[in-house]
Structure formats: C-alpha cells, structure tokens
C-alpha positions in Angstrom: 27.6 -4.2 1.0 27.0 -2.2 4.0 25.4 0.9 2.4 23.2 -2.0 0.5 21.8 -3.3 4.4 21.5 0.2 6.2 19.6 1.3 2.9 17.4 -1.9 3.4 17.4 -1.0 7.0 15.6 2.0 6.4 13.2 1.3 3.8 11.8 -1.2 5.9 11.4 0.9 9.1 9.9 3.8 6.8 7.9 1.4 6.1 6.8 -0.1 8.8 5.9 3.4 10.2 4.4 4.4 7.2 1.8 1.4 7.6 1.4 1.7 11.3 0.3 5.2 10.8 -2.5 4.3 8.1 -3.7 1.5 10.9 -3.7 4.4 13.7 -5.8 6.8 11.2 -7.9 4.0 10.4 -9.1 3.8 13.7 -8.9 6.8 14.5 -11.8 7.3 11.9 -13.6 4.5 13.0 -14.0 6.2 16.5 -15.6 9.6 15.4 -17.9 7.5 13.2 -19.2 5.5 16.4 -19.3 8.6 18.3 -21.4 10.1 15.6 -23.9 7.4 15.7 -24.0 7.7 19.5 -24.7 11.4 19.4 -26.9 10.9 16.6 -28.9 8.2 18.3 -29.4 10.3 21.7 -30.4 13.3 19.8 -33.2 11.0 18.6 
C-alpha cells in the first residue's frame, strides 16, 4: 500500500512539472514571436 501512494506521489509531480514546463516553453515562444514583429515593424 505504501509503495502504491509514493509511486502515485511521483507520477503526479512528474507530471505536474512535465506540464508546467510545456506552459513555460509555450510562452517562451510566444515572446520571440512578439519581439520578431516588433523588430520587424521598426525595420519597416
């Protein structure tokens, strides 16, 4: 039973970081994409 609920344990905090780190890329990406169009738009 106790190997069951620290194996539980851990799944779900892989998780949890595994899903916070797609969310940090995310915007991550959606920064140098706004960047882009602000260096595009000043070259302009």
């Amino acid at each position: 039973m106790m190997k069951r609920t620290i194996k539980i344990l851990l799944i779900l905090a892989l998780s949890s970081t595994i899903l916070s780190g797609c969310n940090t890329a995310r915007g991550v990406g959606e920064d140098i994409k706004s960047l882009g169009h602000a260096i595009s738009h000043a070259a302009s």
